[in-house]
N, C-alpha and C positions, 0 to 999 in steps of 0.2 A: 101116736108113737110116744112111749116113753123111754127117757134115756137115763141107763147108768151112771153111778159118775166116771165110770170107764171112757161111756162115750161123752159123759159133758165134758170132759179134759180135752179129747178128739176136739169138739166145739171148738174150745178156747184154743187150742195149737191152730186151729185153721183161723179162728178173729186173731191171732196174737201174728199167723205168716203174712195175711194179705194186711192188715192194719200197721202194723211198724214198714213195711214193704213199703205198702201204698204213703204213709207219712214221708219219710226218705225221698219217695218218689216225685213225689209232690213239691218236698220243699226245694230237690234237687232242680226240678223241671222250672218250678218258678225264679227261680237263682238265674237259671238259663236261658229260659223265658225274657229276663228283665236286661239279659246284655246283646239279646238277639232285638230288641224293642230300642236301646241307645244305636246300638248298629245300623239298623233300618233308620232311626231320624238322622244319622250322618250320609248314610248312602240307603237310599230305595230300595238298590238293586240288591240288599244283604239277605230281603226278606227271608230266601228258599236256605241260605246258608242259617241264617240264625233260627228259622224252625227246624233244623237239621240238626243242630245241635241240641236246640231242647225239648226234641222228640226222645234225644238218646234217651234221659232220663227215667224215660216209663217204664224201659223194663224191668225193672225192679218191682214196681207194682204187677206186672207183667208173673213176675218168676213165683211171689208172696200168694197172688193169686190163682197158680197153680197148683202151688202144694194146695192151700186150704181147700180147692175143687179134690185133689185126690186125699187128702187127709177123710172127706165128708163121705165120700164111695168109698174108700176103704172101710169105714165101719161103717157103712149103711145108712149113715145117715139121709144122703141123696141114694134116690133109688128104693125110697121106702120098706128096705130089709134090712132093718138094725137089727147089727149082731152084737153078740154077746161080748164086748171090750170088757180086757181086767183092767184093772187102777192101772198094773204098770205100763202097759200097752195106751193108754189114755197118758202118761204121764212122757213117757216117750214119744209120743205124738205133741204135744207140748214142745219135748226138744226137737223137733223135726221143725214145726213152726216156727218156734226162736231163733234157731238156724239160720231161716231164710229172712225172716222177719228183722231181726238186727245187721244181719250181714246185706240185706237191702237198705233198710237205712243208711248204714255207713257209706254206702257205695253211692245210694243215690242222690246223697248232697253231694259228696268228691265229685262225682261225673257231671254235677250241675254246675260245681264252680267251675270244674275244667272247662263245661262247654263255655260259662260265662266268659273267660279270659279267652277262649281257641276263639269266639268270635268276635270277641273285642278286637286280636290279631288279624285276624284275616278282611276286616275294616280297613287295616292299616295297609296291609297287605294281600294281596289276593293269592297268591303262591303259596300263605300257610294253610289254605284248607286240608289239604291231607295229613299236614303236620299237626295239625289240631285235632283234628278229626281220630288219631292214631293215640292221642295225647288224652282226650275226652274218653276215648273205648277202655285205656285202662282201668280206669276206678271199675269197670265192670267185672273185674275178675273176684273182685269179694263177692258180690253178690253169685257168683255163677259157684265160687267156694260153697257157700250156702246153698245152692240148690241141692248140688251135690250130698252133700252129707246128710239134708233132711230126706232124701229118696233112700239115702242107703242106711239112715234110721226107720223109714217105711219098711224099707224089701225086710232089714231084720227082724224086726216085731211083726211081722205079716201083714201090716196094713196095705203093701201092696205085692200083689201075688202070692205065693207062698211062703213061712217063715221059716 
């Protein structure tokens, strides 16, 4: 298989959605990770709460990793029928990526520090889990921002469904 640079751009939007994604994610999850692990040596019993909270943070890796999976079908890449991508169809795919890709970043440290602090709380207190829990899901709304707009930079350039 040889690719255009139409589709090597498609490439890079998909390493540029799940890589910034999945960094975010990561650094978000370990943020949350690290207050669900003080939590637990205060109280045992925090274990299920404080992986609870820094499970939140994967979706983001989650969201990065689904466009790049439909960025690579969309032009053939996956599925061994590479079609014919122009520059700007490959370039726009790129913004689809970056999209998801920086708006999971952002989102995935926020919601990692939230969780860090909602479990630091609910340490103290057991009655804030839902209040945390409610407090950690918002940083999700940038990242679901970003999903949005790279599907409906997909659907317009045709890389998903018709254009």
């Amino acid at each position: 298989m040889v690719l255009e640079i139409g589709g090597a751009l498609v490439a890079i939007g998909a390493g540029v959605a799940v890589g910034f994604a999945g960094l975010g994610s990561g650094l978000g999850q370990g943020i949350a990770a690290a207050g669900g692990v003080g939590a637990v040596a205060e109280d045992r019993g925090m274990f299920a709460q404080g992986l609870i909270f820094a499970v939140l943070a994967e979706t983001q890796a989650i969201y990065g990793l689904l466009i790049a999976i439909l960025l690579m079908l969309g032009a053939g890449i996956l599925g061994g029928a590479t079609k014919n991508i122009s520059v700007a169809m490959g370039l726009a795919a790129v913004g689809a990526g970056a999209a998801i890709g920086f708006a999971g970043l952002g989102s995935g440290i926020g919601q990692g520090i939230t969780g860090a602090s909602s479990v630091g709380a609910v340490v103290e207190d057991k009655d804030m889990f839902a209040q945390g829990l409610i407090f950690a899901v918002l940083s999700e709304t940038q990242a679901i921002y970003g999903l949005l707009v790279a599907i409906l930079i997909m659907l317009g350039v045709g890389l998903l469904g018709g254009g």
